[in-house]
N, C-alpha and C positions, 0 to 999 in steps of 0.2 A: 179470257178473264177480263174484267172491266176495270180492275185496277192496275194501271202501270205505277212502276218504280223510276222515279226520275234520280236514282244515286247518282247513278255515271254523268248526267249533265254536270248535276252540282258540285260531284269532285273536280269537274273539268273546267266548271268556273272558278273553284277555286283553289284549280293546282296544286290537290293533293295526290300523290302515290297512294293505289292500293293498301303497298304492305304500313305504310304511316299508320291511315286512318286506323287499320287492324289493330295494330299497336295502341293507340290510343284511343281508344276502343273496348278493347280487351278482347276483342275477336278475332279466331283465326284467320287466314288472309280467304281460306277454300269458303267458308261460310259468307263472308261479305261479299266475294267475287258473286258468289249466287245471287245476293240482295241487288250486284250492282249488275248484273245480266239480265235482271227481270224473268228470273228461275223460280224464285223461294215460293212457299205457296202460304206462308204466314211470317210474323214479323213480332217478336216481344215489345212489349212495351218501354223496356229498360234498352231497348236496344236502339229501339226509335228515339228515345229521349239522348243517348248519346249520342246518335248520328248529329239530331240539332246541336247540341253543347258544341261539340267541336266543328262543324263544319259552317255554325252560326246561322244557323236557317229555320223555318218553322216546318212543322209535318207537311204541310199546304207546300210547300217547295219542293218536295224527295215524292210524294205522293199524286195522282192525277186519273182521277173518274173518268172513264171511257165507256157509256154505256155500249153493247153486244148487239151487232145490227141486224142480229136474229134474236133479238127482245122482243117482246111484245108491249105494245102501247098501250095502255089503256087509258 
């Protein structure tokens, strides 16, 4: 997939607990673990918008384009 999930950096910058974020949040801790594994294979909008609220960061920080180096160029 060519999009990674940078969660796990940005909680770890900014030294939150899993089950916190969850909490504030309003997501279960199993559901965000996935987000923050780079598992999930899609991501709601309301969901993205609280990650930044509380973790203070823009989508462009939790988010990061890796093109597939079996792409084709054109």
């Amino acid at each position: 997939m060519s999009i990674i999930f940078r969660l796990d950096r940005v909680m770890a910058d900014r030294k939150i607990p899993l089950n916190e974020l969850a909490k504030r949040i309003e997501l279960t801790d199993s559901n965000l673990s996935i987000l923050k594994t780079g598992k999930a294979r899609a991501i709601r909008v309301v969901t993205l918008d609280a990650l930044c609220r509380e973790l203070g960061c823009q989508p462009g920080d939790l988010l990061e384009y890796l093109p597939d180096e079996d792409a084709v160029q054109e």
